[in-house]
N, C-alpha and C positions, 0 to 999 in steps of 0.2 A: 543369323542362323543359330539355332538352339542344339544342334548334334555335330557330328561329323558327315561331310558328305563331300563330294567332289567339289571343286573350287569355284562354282558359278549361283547365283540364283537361280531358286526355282523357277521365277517367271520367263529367265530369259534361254532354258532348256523346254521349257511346257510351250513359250510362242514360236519358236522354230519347229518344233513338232507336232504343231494344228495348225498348218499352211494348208490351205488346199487352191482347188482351183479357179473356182470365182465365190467372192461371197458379196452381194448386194443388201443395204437395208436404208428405210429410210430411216432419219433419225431427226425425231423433232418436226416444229415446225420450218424447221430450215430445208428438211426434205435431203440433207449432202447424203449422197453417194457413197457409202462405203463398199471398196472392192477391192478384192486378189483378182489379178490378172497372170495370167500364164501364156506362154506361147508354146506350142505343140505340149503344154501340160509341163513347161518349165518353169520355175519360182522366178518372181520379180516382187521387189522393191519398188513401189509408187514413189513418184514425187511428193513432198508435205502436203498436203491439204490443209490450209487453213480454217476448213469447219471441223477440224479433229476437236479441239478446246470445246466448241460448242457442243457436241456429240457427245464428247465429256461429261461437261454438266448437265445435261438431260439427262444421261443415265443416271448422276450422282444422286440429282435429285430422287429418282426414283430408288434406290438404295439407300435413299436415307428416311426416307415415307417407310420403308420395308423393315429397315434395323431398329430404326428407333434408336435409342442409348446403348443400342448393341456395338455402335459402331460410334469409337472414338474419335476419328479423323478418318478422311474419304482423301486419296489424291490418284490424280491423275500421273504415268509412270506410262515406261517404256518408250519407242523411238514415236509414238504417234505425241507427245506430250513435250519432244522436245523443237519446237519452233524451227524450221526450215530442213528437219530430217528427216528423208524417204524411208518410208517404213510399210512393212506389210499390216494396210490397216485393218488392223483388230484393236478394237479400245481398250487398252489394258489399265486399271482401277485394284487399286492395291487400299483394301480393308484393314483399319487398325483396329482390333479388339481390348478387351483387357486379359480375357480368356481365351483358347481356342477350344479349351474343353468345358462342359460336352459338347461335339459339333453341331448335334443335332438342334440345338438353339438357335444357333445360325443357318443351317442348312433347310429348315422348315421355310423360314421368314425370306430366304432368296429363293428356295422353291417356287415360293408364294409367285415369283412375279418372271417367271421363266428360266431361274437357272438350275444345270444342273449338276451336280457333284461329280468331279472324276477323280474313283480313289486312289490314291498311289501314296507312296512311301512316303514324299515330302508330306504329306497329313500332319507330322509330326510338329512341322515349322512352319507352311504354307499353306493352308488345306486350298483346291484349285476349283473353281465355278466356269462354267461357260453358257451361252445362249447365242443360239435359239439351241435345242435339243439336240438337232444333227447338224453338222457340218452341210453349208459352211456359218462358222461363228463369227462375229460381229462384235460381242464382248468377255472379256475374260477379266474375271474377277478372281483376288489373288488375297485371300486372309493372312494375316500377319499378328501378333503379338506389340499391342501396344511398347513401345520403349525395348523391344528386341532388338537382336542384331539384323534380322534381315528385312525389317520394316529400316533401318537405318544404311545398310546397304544398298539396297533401291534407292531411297530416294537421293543420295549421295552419288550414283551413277547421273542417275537423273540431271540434279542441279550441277551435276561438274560438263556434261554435255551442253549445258543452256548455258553456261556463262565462258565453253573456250569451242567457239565456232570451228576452229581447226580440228580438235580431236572428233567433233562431231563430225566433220566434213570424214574423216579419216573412216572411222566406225560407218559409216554409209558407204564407201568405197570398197570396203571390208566386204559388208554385205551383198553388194553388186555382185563381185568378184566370184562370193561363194553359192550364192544363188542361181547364176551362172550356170551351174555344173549339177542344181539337184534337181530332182522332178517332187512336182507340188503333191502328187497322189502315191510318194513311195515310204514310209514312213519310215524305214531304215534314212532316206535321204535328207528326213527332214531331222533325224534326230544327228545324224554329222555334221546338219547346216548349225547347229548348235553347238554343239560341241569345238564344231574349229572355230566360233566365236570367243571363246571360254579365256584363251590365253589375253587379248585384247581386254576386254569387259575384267577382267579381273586386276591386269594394272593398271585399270581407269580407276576402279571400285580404292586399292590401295592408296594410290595418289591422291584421291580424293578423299577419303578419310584422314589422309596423314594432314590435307589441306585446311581442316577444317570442314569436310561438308556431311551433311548438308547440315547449313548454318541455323537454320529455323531451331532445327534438333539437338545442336551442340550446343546451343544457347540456354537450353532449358534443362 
């Protein structure tokens, strides 16, 4: 993070707050299934898909046909990214730049290939993409600041989930729980399915930096 803001990533308050109610797409030649599922228009947690990864690098490739040298590192982020965790699948791709200004550098060139900008305040440290146009969304694309804090955050959640199956099992048990209780089409309910994640994700995000992660990053 670059400012002061409330204690969680932008990514993981903007993916609980574009929940809806079913979103299909194919992807690739593999054709997987992405989709929210609701029951009487209540939020659910899928089981992991194992074509998530796949799904991934299709898109990555094609953001990186798009960026060009715009984009220093491309990784795949969020719970669709961590191996055996049920997640509301939207492909979440978190962009390292070296700039985020001007945005309109960046914001032409993913135009180009169907995203589109949604302005809000994190702009400052995050700026946010999604596609297709209208809900339901399929992929969210999340700009970052090369060697920032919150390119180092992410992926630090990230990689502390992939190597202690327990916290991860825990963080999906989380989500079940609070899912539960919101409805997928109320956007007040989707922005407290975020927020009561906030306290968890945040002493994961601590412990994990205090741990070393993410090691790719701390190494360099």
């Amino acid at each position: 993070m670059t400012r002061n803001k409330p204690p969680n990533t932008a990514w993981t308050r903007r993916r609980a707050s574009r929940a809806r109610r079913r979103s299909v797409r194919d992807v690739g030649p593999t054709k997987r299934r992405l989709s929210i599922l609701t029951h009487e228009h209540q939020l659910e947690i899928v089981p992991y898909d194992p074509g998530w990864p796949a799904a991934y690098e299709v898109e990555a490739i094609r953001l990186r046909a798009a960026l060009g040298t715009l984009a220093v590192r491309i990784d795949h982020h969020g719970s669709t990214s961590v191996p055996g965790l049920g997640a509301k699948p939207i492909i979440d791709i978190q962009v390292s730049v070296a700039a985020l200004q001007p945005l309109a550098r960046h914001s032409e060139r993913l135009q180009a290939i169907g995203y589109v900008h949604s302005p809000h305040p994190d702009d400052a440290f995050c700026p946010f993409f999604h596609r297709p146009t209208q809900w339901p969304h399929s992929h969210h694309v999340h700009l970052v600041e090369r060697g920032g804090a919150e390119e180092r955050r992410t992926l630090a959640f990230r990689d502390y989930l992939r190597d202690h199956a327990d916290t991860a099992r825990q963080y999906e048990d989380l989500k079940h729980v609070l899912a539960a209780h919101k409805a997928a089409n109320d956007p007040d309910a989707r922005e407290d399915y975020a927020r009561a994640k906030t306290d968890f994700i945040e002493k994961v995000v601590a412990l994990a930096l205090l741990s070393g992660y993410p090691r790719e990053l701390m190494a360099q």
